[in-house]
C-alpha positions as a printed Julia matrix, in Angstrom:
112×3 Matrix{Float64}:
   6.66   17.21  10.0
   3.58   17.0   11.96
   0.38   17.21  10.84
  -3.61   17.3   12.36
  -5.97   15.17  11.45
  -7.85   17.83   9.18
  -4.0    18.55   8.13
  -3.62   14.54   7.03
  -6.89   14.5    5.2
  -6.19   17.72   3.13
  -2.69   16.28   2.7
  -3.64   12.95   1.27
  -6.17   13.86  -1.16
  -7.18    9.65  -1.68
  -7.74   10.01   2.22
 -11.48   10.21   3.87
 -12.37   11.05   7.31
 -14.21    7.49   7.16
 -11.54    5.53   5.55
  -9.13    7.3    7.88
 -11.27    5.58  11.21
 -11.49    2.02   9.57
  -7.13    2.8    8.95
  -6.74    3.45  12.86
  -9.09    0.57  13.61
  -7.0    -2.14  11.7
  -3.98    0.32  12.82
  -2.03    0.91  10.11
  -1.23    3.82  11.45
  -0.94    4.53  15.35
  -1.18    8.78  15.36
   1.18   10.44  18.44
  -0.66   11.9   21.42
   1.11   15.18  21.76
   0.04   18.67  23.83
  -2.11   19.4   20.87
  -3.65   16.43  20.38
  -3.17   13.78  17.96
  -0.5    14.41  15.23
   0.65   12.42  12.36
   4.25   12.19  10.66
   5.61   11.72   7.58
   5.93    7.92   7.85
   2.37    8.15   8.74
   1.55    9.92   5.62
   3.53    7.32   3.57
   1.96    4.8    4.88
  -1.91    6.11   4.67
  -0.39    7.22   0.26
   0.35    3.16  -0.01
  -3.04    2.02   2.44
  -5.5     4.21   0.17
  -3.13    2.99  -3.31
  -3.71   -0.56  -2.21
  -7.4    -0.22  -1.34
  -8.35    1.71  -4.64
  -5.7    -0.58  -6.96
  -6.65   -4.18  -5.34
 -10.56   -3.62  -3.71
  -8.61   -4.47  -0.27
  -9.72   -3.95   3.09
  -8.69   -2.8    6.22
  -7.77   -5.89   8.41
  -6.0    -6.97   4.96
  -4.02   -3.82   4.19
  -2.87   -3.56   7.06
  -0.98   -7.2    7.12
   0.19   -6.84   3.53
   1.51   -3.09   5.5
   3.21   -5.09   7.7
   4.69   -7.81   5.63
   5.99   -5.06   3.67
   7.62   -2.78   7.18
   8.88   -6.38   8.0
  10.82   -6.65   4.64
  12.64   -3.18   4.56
  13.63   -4.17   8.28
  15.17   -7.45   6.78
  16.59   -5.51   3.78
  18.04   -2.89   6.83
  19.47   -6.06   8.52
  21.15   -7.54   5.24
  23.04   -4.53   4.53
  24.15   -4.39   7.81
  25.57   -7.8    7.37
  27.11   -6.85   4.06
  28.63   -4.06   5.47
  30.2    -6.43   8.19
  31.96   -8.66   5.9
  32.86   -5.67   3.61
  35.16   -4.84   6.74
  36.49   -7.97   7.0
  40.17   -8.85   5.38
  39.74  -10.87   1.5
  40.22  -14.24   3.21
  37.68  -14.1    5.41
  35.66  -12.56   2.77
  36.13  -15.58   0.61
  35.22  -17.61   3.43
  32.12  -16.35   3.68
  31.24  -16.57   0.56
  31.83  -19.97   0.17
  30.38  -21.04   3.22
  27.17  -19.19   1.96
  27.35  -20.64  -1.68
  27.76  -23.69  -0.21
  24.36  -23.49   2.17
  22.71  -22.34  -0.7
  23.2   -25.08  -3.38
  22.84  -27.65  -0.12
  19.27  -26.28   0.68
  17.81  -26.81  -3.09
């Protein structure tokens, strides 16, 4: 899905044309230059939903949403990551399963 910027506003009905510029100045959002100009996608939307939730719910600005937008892109990738990992010892035979286990139990209770 692609949407304008006219397309984007309409969409998001939280969204300004104003609060829109102050979102592409502290870039929580970087639009796509295409053949018809600039476009936005669905991720885009999604993120603009949480931006304007965030400013209305907590008073926040720009420069601040768009840190707590990126602490928050920076923990699904982590989350992505972990299941990846999971899925890696998933594969693995029961012993070396175990092992790993214990070897991360062990880490844990050592770093408290």
């Amino acid at each position: 899905m692609t949407l304008t910027e006219e397309e984007l506003i309409a969409t998001i009905t939280r969204l300004t044309s104003d609060r829109l510029t102050e979102y592409l100045a502290a870039e929580i959002v970087i639009p796509e230059q295409s053949a018809q100009g600039v476009v936005y996608h669905s991720i885009d939307v999604a993120r603009l939903e949480l931006a304007c939730e965030l400013h209305e719910q907590y008073d926040m600005e720009a420069d601040a949403l768009s840190m707590m937008i990126s602490l928050i892109d920076q923990m699904h990738g982590l989350r992505a990551e972990l299941r990846e990992v999971l899925n890696a010892v998933e594969a693995q035979p029961e012993p070396i399963r175990q092992q790993v286990i214990e070897v991360i139990g062990t880490a844990r209770f050592q770093r408290g």
